[in-house]
C-alpha positions in Angstrom: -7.1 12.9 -7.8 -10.5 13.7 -6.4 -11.9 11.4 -3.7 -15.5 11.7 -6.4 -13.9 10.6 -9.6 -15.9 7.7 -11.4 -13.0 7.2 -13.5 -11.2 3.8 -12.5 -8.1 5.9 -10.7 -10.9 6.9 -8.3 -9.2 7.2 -4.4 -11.8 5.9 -2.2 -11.3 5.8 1.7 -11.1 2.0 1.1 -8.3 2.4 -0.3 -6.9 4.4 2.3 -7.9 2.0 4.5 -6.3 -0.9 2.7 -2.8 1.1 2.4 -3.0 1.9 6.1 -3.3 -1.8 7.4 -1.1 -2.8 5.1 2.0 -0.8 5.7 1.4 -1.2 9.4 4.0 -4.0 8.3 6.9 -1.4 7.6 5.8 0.3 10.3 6.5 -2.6 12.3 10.1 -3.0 10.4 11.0 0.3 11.2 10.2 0.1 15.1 12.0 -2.8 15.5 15.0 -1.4 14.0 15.2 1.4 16.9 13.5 0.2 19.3 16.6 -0.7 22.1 18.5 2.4 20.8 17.8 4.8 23.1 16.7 2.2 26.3 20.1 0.6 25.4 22.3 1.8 29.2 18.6 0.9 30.7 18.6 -2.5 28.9 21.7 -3.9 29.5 21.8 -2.9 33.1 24.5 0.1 32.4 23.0 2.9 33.8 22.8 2.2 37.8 21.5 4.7 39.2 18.0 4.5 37.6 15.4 3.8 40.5 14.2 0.2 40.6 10.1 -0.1 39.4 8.1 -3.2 40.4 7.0 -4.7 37.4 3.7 -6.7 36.9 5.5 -9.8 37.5 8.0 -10.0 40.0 9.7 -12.9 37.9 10.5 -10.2 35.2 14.3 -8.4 36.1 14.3 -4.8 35.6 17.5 -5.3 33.3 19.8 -7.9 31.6 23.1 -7.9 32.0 24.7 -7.7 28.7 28.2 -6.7 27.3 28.7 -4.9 24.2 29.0 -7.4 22.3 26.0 -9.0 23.5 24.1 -7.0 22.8 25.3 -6.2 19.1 24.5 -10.0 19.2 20.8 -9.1 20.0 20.6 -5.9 18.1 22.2 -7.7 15.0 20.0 -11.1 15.0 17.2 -8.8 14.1 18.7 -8.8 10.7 19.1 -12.0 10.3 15.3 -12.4 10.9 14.5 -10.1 8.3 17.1 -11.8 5.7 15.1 -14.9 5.9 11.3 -13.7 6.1 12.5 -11.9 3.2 13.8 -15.0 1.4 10.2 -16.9 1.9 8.0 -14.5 1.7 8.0 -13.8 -2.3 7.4 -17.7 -3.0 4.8 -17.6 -0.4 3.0 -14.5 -1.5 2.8 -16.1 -5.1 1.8 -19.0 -4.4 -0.4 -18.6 -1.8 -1.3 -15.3 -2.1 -0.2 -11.8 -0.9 -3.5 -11.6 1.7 -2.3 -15.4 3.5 1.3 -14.0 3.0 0.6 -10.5 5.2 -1.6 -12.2 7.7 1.3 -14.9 8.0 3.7 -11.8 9.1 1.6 -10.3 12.1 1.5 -14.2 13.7 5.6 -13.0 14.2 5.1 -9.4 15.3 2.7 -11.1 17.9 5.2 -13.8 19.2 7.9 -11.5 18.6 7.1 -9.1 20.9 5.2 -11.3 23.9 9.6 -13.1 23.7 10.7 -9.6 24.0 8.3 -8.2 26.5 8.6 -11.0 28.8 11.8 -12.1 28.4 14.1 -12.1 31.4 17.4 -13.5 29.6 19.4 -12.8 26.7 18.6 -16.0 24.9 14.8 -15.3 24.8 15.1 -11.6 23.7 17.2 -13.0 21.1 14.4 -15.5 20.4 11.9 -12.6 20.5 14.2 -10.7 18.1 14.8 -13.0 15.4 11.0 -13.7 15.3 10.0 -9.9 15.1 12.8 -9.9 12.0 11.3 -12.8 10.4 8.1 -10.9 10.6 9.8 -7.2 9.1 11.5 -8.9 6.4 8.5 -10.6 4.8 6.1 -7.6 5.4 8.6 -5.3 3.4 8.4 -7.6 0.6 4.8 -8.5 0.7 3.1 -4.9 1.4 4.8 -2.6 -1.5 3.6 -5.5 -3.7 0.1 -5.4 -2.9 0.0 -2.0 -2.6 1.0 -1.6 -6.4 -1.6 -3.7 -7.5 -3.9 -2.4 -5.7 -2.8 1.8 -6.2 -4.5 3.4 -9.4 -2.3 3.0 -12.3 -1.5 6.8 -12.1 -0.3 7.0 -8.3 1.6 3.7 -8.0 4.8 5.8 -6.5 2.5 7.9 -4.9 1.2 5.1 -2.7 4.3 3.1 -2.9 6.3 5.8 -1.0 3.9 4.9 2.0 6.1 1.9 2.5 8.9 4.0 3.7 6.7 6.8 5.5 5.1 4.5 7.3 8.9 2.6 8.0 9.8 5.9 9.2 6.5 6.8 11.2 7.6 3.3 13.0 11.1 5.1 13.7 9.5 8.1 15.2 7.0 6.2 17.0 9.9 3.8 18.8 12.5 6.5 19.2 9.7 8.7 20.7 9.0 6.3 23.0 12.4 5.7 24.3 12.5 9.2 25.4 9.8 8.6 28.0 10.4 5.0 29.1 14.1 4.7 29.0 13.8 4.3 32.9 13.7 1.6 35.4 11.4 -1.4 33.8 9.4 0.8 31.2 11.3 -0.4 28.7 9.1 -3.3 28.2 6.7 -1.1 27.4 8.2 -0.3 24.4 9.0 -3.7 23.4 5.2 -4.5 24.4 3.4 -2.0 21.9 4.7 -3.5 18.9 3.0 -6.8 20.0 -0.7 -4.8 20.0 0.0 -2.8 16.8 0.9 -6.8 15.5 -2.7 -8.1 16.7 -4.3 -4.7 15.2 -3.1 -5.1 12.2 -4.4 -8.8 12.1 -7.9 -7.7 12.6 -7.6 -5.0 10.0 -6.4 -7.8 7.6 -9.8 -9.4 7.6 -11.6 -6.7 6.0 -8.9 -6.7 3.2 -9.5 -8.7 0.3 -7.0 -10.5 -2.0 -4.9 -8.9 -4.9 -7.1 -8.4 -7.9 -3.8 -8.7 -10.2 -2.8 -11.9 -8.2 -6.5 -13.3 -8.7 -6.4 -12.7 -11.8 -2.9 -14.7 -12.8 -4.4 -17.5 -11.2 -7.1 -18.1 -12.8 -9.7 -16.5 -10.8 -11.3 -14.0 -13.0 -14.5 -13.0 -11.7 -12.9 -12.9 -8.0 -10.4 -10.2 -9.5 -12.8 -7.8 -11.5 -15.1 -7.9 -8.3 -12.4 -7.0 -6.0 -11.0 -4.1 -8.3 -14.5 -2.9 -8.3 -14.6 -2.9 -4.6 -11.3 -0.9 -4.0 -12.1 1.4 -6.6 -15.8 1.9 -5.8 -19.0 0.4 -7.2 -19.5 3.5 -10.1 -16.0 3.2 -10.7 -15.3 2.1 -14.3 -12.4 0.0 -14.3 -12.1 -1.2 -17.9 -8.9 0.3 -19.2 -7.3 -0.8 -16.2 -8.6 -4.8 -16.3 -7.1 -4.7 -19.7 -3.9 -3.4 -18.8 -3.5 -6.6 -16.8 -2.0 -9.6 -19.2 -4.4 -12.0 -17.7 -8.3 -12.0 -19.4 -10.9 -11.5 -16.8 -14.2 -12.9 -17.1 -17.3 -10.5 -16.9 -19.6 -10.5 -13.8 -22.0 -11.3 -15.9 -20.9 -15.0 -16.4 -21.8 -17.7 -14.8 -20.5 -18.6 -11.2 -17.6 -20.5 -13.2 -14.4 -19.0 -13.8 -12.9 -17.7 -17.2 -10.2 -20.3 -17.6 -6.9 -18.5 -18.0 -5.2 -21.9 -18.7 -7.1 -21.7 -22.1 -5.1 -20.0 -25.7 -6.2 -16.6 -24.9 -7.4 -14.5 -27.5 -6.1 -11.7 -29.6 -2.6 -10.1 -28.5 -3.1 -11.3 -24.5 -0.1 -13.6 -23.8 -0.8 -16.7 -21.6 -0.5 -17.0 -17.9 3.2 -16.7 -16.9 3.5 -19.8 -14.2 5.6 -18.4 -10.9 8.9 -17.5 -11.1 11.1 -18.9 -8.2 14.3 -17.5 -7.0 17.1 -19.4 -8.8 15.5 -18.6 -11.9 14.6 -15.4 -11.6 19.1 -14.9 -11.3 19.5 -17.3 -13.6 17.1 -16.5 -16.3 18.4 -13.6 -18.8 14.8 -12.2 -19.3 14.8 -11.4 -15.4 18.3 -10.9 -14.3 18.5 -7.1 -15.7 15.5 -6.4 -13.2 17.4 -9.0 -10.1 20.8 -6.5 -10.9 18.4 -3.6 -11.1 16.5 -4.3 -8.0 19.2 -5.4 -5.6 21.9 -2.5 -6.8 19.2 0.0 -5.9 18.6 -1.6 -2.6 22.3 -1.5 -1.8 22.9 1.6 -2.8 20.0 3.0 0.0 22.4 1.5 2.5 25.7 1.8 1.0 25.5 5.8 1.2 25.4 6.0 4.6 21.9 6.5 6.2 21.6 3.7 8.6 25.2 5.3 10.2 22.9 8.4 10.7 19.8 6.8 11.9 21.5 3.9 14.1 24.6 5.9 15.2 23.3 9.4 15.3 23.7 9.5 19.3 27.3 9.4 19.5 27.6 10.7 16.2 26.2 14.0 17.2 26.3 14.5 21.1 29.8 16.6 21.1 28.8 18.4 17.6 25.4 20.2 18.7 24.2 21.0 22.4 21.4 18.8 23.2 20.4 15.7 24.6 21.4 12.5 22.3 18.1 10.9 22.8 16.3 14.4 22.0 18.3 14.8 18.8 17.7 11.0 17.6 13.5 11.9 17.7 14.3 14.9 16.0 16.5 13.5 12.7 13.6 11.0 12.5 10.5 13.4 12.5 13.0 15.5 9.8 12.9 12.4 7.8 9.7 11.5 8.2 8.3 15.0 7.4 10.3 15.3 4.1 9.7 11.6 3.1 5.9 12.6 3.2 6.6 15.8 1.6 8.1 14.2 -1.2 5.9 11.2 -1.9 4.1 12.7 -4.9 7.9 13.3 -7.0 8.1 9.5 -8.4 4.7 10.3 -10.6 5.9 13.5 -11.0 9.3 13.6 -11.9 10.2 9.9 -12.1 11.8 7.4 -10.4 15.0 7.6 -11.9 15.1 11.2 -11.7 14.4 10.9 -7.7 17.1 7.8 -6.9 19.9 10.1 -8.9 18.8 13.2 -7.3 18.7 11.6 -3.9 22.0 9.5 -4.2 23.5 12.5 -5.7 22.7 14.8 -2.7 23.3 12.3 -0.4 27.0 12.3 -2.3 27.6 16.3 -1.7 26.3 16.4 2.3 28.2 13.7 2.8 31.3 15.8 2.1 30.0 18.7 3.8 29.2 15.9 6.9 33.1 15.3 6.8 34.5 18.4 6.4 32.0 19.5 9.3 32.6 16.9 11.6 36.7 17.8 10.3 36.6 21.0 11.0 34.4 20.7 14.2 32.0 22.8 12.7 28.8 22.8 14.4 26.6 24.3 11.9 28.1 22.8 9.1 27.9 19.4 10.5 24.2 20.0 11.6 23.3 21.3 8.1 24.8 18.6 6.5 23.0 15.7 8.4 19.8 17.3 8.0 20.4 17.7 4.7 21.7 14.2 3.9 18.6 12.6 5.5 16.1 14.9 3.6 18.2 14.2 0.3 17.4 10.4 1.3 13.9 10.9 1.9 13.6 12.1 -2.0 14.1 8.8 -3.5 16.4 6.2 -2.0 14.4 6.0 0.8 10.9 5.5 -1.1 11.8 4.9 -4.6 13.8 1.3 -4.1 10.3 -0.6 -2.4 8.2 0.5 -5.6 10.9 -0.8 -8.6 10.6 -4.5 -8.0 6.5 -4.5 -9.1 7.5 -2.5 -12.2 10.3 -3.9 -13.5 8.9 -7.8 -13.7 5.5 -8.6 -14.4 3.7 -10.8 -11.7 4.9 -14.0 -12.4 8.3 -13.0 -10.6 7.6 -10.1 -8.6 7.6 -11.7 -5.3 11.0 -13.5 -6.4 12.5 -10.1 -7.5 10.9 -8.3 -4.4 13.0 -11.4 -2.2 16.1 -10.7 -4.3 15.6 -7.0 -3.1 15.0 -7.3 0.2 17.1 -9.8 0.9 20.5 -7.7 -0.1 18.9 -4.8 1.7 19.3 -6.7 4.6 22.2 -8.3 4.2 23.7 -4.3 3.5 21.5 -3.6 6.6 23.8 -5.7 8.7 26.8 -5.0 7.2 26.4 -1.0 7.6 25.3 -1.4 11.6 28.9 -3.8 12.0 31.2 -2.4 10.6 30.1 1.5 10.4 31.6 2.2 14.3 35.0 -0.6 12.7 35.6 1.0 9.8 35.3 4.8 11.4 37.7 3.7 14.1 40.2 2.4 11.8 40.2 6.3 9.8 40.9 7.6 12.7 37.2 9.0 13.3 36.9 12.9 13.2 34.3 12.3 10.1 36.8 10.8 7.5 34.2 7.7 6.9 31.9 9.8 5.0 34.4 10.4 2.0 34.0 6.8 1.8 30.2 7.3 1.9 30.8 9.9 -1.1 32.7 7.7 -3.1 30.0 5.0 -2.6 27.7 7.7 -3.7 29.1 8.4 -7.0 30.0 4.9 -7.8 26.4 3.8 -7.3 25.0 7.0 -8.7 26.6 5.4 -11.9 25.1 2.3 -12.1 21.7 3.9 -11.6 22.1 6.1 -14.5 23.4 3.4 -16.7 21.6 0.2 -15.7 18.5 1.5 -13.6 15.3 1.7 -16.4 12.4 4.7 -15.9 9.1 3.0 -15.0 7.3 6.0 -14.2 3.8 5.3 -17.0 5.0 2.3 -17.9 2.1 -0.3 -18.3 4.5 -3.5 -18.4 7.8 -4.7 -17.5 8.0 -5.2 -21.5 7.5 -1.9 -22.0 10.0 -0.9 -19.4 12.8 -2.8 -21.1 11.5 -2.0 -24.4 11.3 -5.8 -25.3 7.7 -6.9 -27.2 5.7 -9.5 -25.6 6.6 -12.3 -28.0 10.3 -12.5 -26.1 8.0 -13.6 -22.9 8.8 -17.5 -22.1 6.8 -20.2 -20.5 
């Protein structure tokens, strides 16, 4: 897709740009997520023979005493954050917009990350915590859907996988980090760049305009067409792709009034949709195949097993392969990272069906190799397999699940469907980092937990190949279900 095209799939570096700030939100998700893994024995005080270093304010402790389960407490409230910014932030972004909605979520990784950095108990890292989840959870609701409706038609999954490279570049960046400053008070240093990537992203925010598809649905016309034609360049003909929307947009040509979107449209264009909230969105039987669609997908990217490698790869690992635990932890992520980019152009190419059920079922297999490995106390064969099992993610149920919820709804209820989503892939978040070390102690350990993560595999590979729709050039959710236009309700 050449950079020159005049066509209206034209990539400009605004664009680019636009993607960047955006998923500078699931950056932020993903560097929460990690960021007290590896500075946890510096954190809580553990380790105490690390050197004391004066910090800048002599009111800040150098550690705080936590127990175990304290600190689950702390590590685990982060989820909780994210349930409930993920609960708001679809009403929010339709009512209000998905520009105020992502400028909302960088006010909480600012004031997320000033509690954390300067906190000198456990109840205001907690505080700090919560707020940073608050801020995750609504940006990985709000960013994949303005990023679809702003990506050309014809690389929707392309840019849509960004959400997760960039979740992952967080990941790296956090883990990376850790190797470094896991010493005496550095560790707030960590917690303290998450706070300036927060207030850069803000100031990127105000060059980024509104959704032209969200204009457009409410009632804003002319505001749409020119902000298409801004993304997509000023020769860029963007025609075929106005039509496309359901809404009519007015020509710049008109007057400074709006088209009216309230008024019968004409010819085949159905009328403006009004929001869809939450409750209905379950409860209505023209959007609950997409709410089942949507949240199996999402629970199936953490019922397979990847957060047990991501979160618990340290003590997973340490006796298998002979390295340092922290050194291993940046590795898996770059691995990740590296094939997640690698693979971002396979949903337009191949589908995203055909990635979530060659991912899940490849996940499946290494996660039998992972257990027989781990078993057998195979080092190589344990080392294969994770590598394997985390690239097998990176093919689809890492990227694929962020990208569904805009194509399998029309606008009216994508932000409910994206909440719905998000909101079990948080709630599987937390149940994954609980009960993961419970669960493995209770099998005795010695790897048999991942022949549960195969089963889990191939009972969720299932549903996706009997209840999961292709999208992949699909125009409309109607289209996707194979339902006509004239089933649409008010």
């Amino acid at each position: 897709m050449p950079l020159g095209s005049s066509t209206g799939s034209r990539v400009t570096p605004y664009l680019i740009y636009l993607v960047f700030i955006t998923t500078l939100g699931p950056l932020q998700f993903g560097y929460h997520l990690s960021e007290l893994n590896a500075p946890q024995a510096v954190v809580t005080c553990e380790r105490k023979s690390i050197h004391p270093v004066k910090t800048a304010s002599a009111s800040l402790p150098q550690c705080i005493p936590m127990s175990p389960s304290q600190f689950g407490l702390v590590s685990s409230i982060y989820t909780l954050g994210g349930f409930l910014g993920a609960v708001l932030a679809g009403p929010v972004s339709t009512k209000h917009g998905r520009l105020f909605a992502l400028r909302a979520t960088t006010i909480f990784f600012i004031l997320g990350p000033i509690a954390e950095t300067l906190s000198s108990s456990m109840p205001v890292l907690s505080i700090g915590r919560l707020l940073s989840g608050v801020g995750a959870g609504a940006a990985i609701v709000v960013g994949p859907i303005y990023i679809s409706e702003i990506a050309p038609p014809s690389a929707k999954g392309f840019f849509g996988a960004f959400t997760q490279i960039m979740t992952n570049v967080g990941i790296l960046l956090t883990q990376s980090l850790g190797y470094f400053l896991s010493k005496g008070s550095m560790w707030r240093i960590i917690l303290a760049v998450a706070g300036f990537i927060g207030c850069l992203e803000l100031l990127g925010l105000f060059l980024v305009p509104e959704s032209p598809v969200w204009l457009a649905e409410h009632q804003k016309g002319n505001a749409a067409r020119q902000a298409l034609q801004r993304i997509r360049g000023k020769n860029a003909d963007i025609e075929a792709e106005i039509k496309s929307w359901r809404a009519p947009v007015g020509d710049e040509q008109d007057s400074g009034e709006e088209q009216s979107l309230l008024s019968p449209p004409s010819g085949n264009i159905p009328p403006k949709q009004p929001p869809v909230t939450i409750t209905r969105a379950i409860a209505d039987p023209l959007y609950r195949p997409a709410i089942i669609a949507v949240v199996g997908v999402m629970v199936s990217q953490q019922f397979t097993g990847i957060n047990s490698i991501i979160m618990y790869s340290v003590s997973l690992l340490q006796t298998i392969l002979p390295t340092t635990a922290a050194l291993l932890t940046v590795i898996i992520s770059a691995i990740n990272l590296i094939i997640t980019l690698a693979c971002s152009p396979l949903p337009d190419k191949i589908g995203r069906r055909s990635c979530l059920l060659l991912s899940i079922s490849g996940m499946g297999i290494n996660s039998m190799l992972l257990a027989l490995g781990i078993y057998l106390n195979q080092k190589v064969l344990s080392a294969i397999a994770v590598l394997l099992f985390v690239s097998c993610f990176a093919v689809g149920l890492g990227p694929v699940p962020f990208i569904l919820a805009s194509e399998l709804v029309g606008p009216e209820a994508v932000g409910a469907a994206q909440s719905w989503a998000l909101a079990a892939n948080w709630v599987a978040t937390f149940i994954v980092a609980q009960f993961f070390p419970m669960l493995n102690d209770v099998l005795g350990g010695r790897g048999k937990i991942y022949w549960v993560f195969a089963a889990m595999a191939c009972l969720l590979g299932g549903f996706i190949y009997w209840w999961v729709p292709e999208t992949k050039d699909k125009t409309s959710a109607e289209e996707v279900w194979g339902r006509s236009d004239q089933h649409r309700r008010d």
